[in-house]
C-alpha positions in Angstrom: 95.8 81.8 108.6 98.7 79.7 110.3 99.5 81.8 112.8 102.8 79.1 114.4 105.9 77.9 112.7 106.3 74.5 112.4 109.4 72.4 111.2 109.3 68.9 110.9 112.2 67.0 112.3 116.1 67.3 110.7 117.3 63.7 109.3 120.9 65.0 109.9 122.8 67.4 111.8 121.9 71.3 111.6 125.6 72.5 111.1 126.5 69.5 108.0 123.3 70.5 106.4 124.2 74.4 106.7 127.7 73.5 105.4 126.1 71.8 102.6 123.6 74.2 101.6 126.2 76.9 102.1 128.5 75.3 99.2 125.3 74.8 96.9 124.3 78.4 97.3 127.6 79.8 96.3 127.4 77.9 93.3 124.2 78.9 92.3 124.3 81.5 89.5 123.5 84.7 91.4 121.3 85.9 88.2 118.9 83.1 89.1 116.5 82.7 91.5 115.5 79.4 93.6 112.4 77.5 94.0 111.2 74.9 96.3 112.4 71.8 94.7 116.0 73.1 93.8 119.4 72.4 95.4 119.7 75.2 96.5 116.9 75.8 98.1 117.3 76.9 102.0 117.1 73.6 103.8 114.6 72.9 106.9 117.7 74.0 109.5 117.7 76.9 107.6 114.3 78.0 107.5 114.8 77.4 111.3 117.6 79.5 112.0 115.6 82.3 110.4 112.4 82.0 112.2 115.0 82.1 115.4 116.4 85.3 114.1 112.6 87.1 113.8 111.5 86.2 116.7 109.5 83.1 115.3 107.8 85.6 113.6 108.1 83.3 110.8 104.7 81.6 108.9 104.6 78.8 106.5 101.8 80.6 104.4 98.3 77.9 103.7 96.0 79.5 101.4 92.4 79.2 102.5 91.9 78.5 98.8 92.7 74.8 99.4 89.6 74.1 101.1 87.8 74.5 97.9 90.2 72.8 95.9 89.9 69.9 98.8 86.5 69.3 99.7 83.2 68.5 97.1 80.8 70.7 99.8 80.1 74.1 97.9 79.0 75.3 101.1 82.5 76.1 102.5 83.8 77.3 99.1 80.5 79.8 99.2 81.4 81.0 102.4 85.0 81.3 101.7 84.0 83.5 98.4 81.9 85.7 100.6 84.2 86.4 102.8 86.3 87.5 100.0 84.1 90.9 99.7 85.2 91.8 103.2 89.0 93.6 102.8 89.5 93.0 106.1 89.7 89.7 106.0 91.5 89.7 102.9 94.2 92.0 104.6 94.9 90.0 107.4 96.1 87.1 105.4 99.2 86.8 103.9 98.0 84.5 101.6 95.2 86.9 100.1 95.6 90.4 97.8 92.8 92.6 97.4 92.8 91.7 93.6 92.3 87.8 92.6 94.1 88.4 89.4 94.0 89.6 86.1 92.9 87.8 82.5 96.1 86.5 81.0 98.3 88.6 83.5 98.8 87.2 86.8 96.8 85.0 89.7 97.0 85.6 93.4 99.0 83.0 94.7 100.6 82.6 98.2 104.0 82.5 99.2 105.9 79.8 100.7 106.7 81.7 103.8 106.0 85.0 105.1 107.9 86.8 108.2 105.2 88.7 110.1 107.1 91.3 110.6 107.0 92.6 114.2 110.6 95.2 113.8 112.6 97.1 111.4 114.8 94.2 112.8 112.6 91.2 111.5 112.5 92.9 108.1 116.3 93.1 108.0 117.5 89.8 108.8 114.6 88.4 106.1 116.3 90.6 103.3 119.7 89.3 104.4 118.3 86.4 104.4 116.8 86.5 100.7 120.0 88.2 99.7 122.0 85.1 100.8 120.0 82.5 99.4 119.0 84.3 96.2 115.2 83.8 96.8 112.3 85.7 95.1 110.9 88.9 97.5 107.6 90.2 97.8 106.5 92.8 100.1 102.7 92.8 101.4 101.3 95.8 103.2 97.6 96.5 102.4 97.9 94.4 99.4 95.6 96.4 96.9 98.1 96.2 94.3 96.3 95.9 90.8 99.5 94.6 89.0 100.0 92.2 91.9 103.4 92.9 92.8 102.3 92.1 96.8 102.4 88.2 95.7 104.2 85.7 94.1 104.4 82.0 94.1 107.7 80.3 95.5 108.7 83.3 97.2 109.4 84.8 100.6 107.0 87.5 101.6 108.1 90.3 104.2 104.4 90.9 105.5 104.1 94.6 107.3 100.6 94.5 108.5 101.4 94.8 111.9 103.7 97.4 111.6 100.9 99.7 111.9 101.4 101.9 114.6 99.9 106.3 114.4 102.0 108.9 116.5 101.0 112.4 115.8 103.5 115.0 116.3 103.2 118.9 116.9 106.9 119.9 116.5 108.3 117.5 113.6 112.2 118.1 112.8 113.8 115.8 109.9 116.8 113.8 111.5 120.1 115.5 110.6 118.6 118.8 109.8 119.8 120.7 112.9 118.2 124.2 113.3 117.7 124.6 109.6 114.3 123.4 109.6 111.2 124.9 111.4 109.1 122.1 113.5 106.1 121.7 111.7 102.9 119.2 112.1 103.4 115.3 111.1 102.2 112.3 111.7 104.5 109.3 111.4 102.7 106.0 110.3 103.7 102.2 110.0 103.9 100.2 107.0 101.5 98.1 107.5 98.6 101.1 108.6 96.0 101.3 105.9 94.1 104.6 105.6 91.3 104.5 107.7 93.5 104.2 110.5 95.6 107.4 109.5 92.8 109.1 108.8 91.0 108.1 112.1 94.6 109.1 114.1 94.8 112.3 112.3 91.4 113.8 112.0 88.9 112.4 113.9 91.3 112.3 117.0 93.6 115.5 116.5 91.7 117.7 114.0 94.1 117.7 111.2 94.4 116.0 107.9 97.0 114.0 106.1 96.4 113.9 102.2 96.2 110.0 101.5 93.9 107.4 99.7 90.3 107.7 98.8 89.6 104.0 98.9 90.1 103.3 103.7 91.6 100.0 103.3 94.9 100.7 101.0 98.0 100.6 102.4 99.7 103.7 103.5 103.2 103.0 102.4 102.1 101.6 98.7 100.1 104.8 98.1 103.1 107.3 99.0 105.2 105.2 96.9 103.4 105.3 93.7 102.4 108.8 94.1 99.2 108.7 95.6 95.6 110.8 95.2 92.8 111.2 97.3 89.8 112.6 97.0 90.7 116.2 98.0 93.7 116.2 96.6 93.1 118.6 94.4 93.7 121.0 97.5 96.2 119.7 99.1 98.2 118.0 96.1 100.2 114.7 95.9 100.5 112.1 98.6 104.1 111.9 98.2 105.0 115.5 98.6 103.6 115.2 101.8 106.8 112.7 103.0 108.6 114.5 105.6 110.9 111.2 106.1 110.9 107.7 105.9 112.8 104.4 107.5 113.7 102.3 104.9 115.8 98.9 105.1 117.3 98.6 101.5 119.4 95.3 100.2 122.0 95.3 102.0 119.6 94.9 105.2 120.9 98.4 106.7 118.5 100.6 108.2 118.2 104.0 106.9 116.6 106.9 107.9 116.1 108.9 104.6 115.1 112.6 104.3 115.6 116.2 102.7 119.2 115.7 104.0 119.8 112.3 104.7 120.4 110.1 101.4 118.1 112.8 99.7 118.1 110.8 96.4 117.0 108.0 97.9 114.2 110.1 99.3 113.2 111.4 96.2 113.1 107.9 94.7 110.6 106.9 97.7 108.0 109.8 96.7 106.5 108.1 93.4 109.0 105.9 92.1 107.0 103.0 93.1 106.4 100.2 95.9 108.9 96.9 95.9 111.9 98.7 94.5 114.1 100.2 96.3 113.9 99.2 100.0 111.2 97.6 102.6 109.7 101.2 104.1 109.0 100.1 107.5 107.3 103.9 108.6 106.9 107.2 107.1 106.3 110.7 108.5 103.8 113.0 106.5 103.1 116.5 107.2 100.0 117.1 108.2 97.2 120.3 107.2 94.8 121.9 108.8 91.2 120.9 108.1 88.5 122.5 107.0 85.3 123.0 108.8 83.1 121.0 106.5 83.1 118.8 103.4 80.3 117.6 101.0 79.1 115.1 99.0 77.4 115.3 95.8 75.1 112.8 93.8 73.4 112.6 90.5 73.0 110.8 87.3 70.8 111.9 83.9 69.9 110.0 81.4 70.1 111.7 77.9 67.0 110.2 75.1 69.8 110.4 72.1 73.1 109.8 70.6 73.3 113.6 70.0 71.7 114.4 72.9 74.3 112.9 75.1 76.7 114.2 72.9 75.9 117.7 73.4 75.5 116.5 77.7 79.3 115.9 77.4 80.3 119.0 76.2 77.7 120.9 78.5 79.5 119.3 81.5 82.9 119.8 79.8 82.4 123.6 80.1 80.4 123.6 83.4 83.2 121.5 85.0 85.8 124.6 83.4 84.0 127.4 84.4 82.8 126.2 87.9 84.5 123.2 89.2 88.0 123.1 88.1 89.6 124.5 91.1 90.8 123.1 94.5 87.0 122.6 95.9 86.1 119.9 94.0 87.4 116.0 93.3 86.5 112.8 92.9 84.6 111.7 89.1 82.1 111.4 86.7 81.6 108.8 84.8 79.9 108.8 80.9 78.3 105.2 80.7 77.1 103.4 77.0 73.6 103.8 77.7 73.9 107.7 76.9 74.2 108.4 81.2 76.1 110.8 82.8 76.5 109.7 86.5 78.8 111.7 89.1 79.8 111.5 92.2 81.8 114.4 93.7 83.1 115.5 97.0 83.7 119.0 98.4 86.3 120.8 100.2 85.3 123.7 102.4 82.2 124.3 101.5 78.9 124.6 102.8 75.6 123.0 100.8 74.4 126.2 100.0 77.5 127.2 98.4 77.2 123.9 96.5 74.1 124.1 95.8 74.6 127.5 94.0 77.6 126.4 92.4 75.8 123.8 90.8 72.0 125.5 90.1 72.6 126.5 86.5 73.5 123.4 85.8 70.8 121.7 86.9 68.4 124.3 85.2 69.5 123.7 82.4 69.3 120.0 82.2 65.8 119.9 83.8 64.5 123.1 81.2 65.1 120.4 78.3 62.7 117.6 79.6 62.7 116.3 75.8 66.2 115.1 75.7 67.1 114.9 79.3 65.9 113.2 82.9 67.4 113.1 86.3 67.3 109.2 86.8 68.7 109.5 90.3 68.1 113.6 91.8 71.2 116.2 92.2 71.7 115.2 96.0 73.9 117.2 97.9 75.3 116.9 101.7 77.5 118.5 103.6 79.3 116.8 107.0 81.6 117.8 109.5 84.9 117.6 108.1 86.7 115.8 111.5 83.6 113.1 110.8 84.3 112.0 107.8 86.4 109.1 108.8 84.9 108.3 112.3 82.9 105.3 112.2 81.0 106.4 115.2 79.3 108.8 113.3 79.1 107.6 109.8 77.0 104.5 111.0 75.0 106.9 112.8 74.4 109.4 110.2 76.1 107.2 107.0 75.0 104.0 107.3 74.3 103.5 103.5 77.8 104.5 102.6 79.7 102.7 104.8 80.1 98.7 105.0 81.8 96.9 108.4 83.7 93.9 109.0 81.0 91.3 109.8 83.6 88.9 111.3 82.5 87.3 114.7 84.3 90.2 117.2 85.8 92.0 114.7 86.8 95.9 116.1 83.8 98.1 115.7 86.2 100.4 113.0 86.9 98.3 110.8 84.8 99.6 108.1 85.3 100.8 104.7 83.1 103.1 101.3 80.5 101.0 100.2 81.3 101.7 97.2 84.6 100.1 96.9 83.0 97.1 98.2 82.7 95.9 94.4 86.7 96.1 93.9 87.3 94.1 97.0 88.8 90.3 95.9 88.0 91.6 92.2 89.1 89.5 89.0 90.6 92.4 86.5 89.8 91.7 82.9 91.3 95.1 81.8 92.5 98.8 83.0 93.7 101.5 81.4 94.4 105.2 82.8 95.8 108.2 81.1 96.3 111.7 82.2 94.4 114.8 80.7 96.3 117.8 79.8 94.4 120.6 80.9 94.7 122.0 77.8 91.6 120.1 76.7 89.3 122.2 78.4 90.2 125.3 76.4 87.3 126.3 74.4 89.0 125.4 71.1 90.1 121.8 72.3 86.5 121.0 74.3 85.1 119.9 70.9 88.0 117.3 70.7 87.4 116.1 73.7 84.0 115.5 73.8 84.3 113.5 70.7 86.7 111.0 72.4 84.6 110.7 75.6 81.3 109.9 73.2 83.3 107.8 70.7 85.2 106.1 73.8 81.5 105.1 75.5 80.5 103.6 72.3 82.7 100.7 73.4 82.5 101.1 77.1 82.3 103.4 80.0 85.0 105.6 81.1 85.5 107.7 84.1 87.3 111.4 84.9 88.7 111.3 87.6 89.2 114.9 88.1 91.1 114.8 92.1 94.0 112.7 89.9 95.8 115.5 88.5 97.2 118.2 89.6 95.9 121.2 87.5 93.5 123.5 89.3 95.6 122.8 92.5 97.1 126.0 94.6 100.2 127.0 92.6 102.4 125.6 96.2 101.0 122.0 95.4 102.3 122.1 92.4 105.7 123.1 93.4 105.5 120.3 96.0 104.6 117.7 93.2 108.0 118.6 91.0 110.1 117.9 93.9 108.6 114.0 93.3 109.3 111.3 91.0 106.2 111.4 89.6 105.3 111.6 86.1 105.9 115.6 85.5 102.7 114.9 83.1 100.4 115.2 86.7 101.0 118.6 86.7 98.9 120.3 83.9 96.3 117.1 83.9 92.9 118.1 85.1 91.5 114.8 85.7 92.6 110.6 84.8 90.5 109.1 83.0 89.8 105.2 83.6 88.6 102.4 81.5 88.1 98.9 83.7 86.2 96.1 83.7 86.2 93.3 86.8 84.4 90.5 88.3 83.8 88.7 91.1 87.1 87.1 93.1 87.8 84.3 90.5 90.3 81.5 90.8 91.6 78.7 88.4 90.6 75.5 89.1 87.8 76.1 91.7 84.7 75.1 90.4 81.9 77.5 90.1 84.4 80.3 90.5 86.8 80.5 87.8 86.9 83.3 85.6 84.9 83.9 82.5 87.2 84.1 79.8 85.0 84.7 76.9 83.2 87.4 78.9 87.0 88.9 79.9 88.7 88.9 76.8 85.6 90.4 75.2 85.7 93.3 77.3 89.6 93.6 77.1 89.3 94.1 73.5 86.2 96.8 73.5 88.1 98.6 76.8 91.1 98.8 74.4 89.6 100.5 71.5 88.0 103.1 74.0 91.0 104.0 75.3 92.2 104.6 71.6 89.3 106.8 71.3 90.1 109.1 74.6 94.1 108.9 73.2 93.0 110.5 70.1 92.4 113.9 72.3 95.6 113.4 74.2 98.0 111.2 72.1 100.9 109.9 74.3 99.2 110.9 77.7 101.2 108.7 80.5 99.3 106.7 83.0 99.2 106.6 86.8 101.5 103.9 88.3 99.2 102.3 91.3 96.2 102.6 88.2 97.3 101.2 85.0 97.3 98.5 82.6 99.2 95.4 83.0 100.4 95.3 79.8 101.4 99.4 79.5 103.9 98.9 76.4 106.4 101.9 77.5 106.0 101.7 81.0 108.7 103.8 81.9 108.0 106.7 79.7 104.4 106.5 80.7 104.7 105.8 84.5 107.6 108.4 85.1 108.1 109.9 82.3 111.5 112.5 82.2 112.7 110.7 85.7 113.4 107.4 84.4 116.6 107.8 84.3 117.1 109.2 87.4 115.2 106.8 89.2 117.3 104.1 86.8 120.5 105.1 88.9 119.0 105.4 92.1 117.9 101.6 92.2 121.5 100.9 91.0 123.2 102.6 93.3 121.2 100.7 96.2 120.0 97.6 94.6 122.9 96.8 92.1 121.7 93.0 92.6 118.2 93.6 91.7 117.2 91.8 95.4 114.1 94.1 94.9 111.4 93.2 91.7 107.9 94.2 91.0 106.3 94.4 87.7 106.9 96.8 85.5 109.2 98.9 88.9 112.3 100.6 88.0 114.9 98.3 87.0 112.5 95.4 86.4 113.5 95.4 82.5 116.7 93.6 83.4 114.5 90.4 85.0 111.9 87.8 83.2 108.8 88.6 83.9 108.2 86.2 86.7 111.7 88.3 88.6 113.1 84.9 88.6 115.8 84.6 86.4 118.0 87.7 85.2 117.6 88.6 81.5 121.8 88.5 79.9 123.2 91.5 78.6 
């Protein structure tokens, strides 16, 4: 990473080439964006004056990509692709996303610059900035964005990672709201902060918890702006109704402070209604909760002999998970593979293992009293851990060490580290995902027929995954009141899980040898995850999807991300975007760009 700005030296004056540029950029059609190589592109004085204005917090971005596309030794491409598994190091490039890319969708690509933003101030002057000279934005944060709105080629990037400061506060007041509001417990978090960090700040250090991601290295802003679940969230509810107040910088480079009572539609806007369009968030203050003394970990996967057999395993889980699980205790998944396997991996909240183990003992009976259809191929496991542990890494390397992988970088800080198991999405090359949102209605006793036909028909195709933490029924009724006041798909609040269809590879990249994707082996799995997701549609036909987890090619995005608050949201990004200076993929308003956010479509 180029950590210096460097300019190479002006063949004319600085003030006749701004005067120039100046004249070409008010002639440039404002609906249209520029690229290097135009007229109208900001001129080497200009790029100048704006790394003067941030501090020289200003980077001409190099992707460490060009080494492989430069050099014939495949040991410094190998070791670049390795280092690709650590999200680390992914996240402290601005060059990198989490996510390679996506078959036929989009390919990480860097920016041409990127202002490391050091200050609210930085990111304002880089909007104005934008604004002025009509140049594609992208905002970068903890860059696990699976549509990959965090990059874009030919554009300026407004990089946040080290706006990542923690300060926990006992006595909380939203600015503007006078006595009105009680002081409560918060915890007010930078941009550029991923998880881990909160959760380390929050729990491990002061006892508390803040509801956020499952997954340690996603960004805390991007999660709170698309909605955001964690594991326990089937307690404590939806990220975003956790927002207390944010700092937002919106197009016209103002700073705002945004609450309950300061622009309190823009505020909704900020609690689902997705990252990239509406504002740079520079912090955001979440309430915090109290924590419980324990959570717990279960394991286990069984392996029915039989079509039927695994058949009749579905709906035997189907009504164990309705009569014992669905309730604020339990999150996380299980996941119904092709091979007839049942596999799950669930997490507790508040309860000891003997309480799990009893919640789960007739289950387990009766799977091991029918040793002619079934086997445990891995044992029921359970754990329980400190709840104030969970995140130190202290004590998970200790006691953990199997879960958790580390930053292996020479002098890296000792917590960097993140779930094993998400090790296999870091740097991953998407070939397909789908979500959709189960109404709860399913698990009625008349309906559980219905829907164990679509899981079975679904994993005849390929494997799917309930993600039952993901939506909101089961939660304590004042969650649920919490989640209306978001914009949020209103469809969250009677699911009971998400279910998930995916299929990825290893970081892949056009045009590096021995690492491009596998296009035969992508678009056959696109096709086979598509007809399973029919399948599981046929119990819930319509069912919208979860922004930050969805398909690239979601045909009624709007309707299906956010449902009855389209509209809504619609006039909010009006109101404070009326240029459309802010564009992700499928975000609100982006139906009035090209699909690159380059050019704007006529009306």
């Amino acid at each position: 990473m180029q950590n210096a700005f460097w300019l190479a030296p002006l063949s004319m004056g600085t003030s006749s080439i701004l005067n120039f540029t100046d004249k070409l950029v008010t002639a440039n059609p404002p609906f249209k964006r520029v690229r290097p190589g135009d007229s109208n592109w900001p001129s080497p004085a200009q790029w100048e004056q704006l790394s003067a204005s941030v501090n020289g917090n200003l980077i001409k971005v190099e992707s460490p990509l060009a080494a492989c596309r430069q050099t014939a030794e495949p040991e410094t491409c190998n070791e670049l692709f390795r280092e690709l598994k650590n999200p680390y190091y992914i996240g402290d490039s601005p060059a990198l996303t989490q996510t390679s890319g996506w078959l036929n969708a989009w390919q990480s690509e860097p920016s041409v610059y990127a202002v490391h933003a050091k200050s609210t101030a930085d990111i304002s002057m880089a909007i104005k900035f934008a604004k002025k000279y009509h140049l594609r934005l992208v905002v970068k944060g903890g860059g696990h964005s699976y549509q990959g709105t965090s990059n874009c080629k030919d554009s300026l990037m407004i990089w946040t990672r080290a706006l990542n400061t923690i300060e926990i506060k006992d006595d909380f007041v939203a600015e503007g709201s006078g006595q009105t509001s009680k002081p409560q417990h918060a915890v007010t978090v930078g941009a550029g902060a991923i998880w881990h960090q909160a959760y380390d700040a929050v729990t491990t250090n002061a006892g508390r918890y803040v509801q956020g991601g499952g997954c340690m290295t996603v960004g805390v802003s991007g999660l709170i702006l698309g909605g955001g679940f964690g594991s326990f969230s089937k307690n404590y509810g939806l990220a975003a109704a956790a927002l207390l107040e944010a700092e937002i910088v919106t197009a016209d480079g103002d700073i705002k402070i945004v609450n309950a009572i300061k622009y309190p539609d823009l505020f909704w806007a900020l609690k689902g209604g997705g990252g990239g369009s509406f504002g740079v968030v520079t912090k955001l203050t979440l309430k915090t909760r109290e924590l419980p003394k324990n959570f717990g970990v279960l394991f286990g996967k069984i392996k029915a002999n039989s079509d039927s057999a695994f058949k009749k395993l579905i709906k035997t889980f189907i009504v164990f998970y309705k009569e014992q699980l669905f309730n604020p205790h339990w999150g996380e998944q299980a996941r119904f593979r092709s091979d007839n396997s049942l596999e799950f991996t669930m997490l507790s909240h508040g309860m000891t293992k003997a309480e799990m183990q009893s919640v789960w003992q007739s289950f387990e009976d009766q799977i091991k009293s029918d040793t002619e259809n079934y086997s445990f191929e891995n044992p029921l496991t359970i754990a329980e851990l400190p709840a104030r542990q969970l995140w130190n890494a202290a004590f998970l390397k200790k006691y953990a060490a199997s879960l958790v992988g580390s930053d292996d970088r020479p002098n890296a800080p000792e917590g960097n580290i993140f779930w094993a198991d998400n090790k296999g999405e870091c740097g991953q090359y998407l070939y397909a995902y789908h979500s959709a949102w189960l109404p709860e209605t399913l698990l009625e006793k008349p309906n559980q027929v219905n829907l164990t036909e679509s899981i079975f028909s679904a994993t005849r195709f390929w494997e799917c995954s309930l993600h039952f933490n993901k939506g909101l029924a089961g939660s304590p009724p004042e969650e649920i009141e919490a989640a209306q006041n978001t914009a949020t798909n209103p469809e969250v609040l009677k699911a009971f899980a998400l279910v998930i269809i995916a299929a990825s590879d290893q970081p892949a990249f056009k045009g590096i040898a021995d690492h491009e994707p596998d296009i035969k082996e992508g678009t056959d799995a696109s096709e086979k995850i598509e007809r399973a997701m029919e399948e599981m549609l046929k119990a819930a036909p319509g069912a919208g999807s979860y922004l930050n987890e969805s398909n690239f090619f979601e045909k009624n995005w709007q309707k299906s991300f956010w449902g009855s608050n389209y509209s809504r949201l619609a006039g909010i990004k009006k109101k404070y975007d009326p240029e459309g200076l802010f564009f992700v993929h499928h975000g609100v308003g982006s139906e009035a760009w090209s699909s690159d956010g380059f050019e704007k479509i006529p009306v």
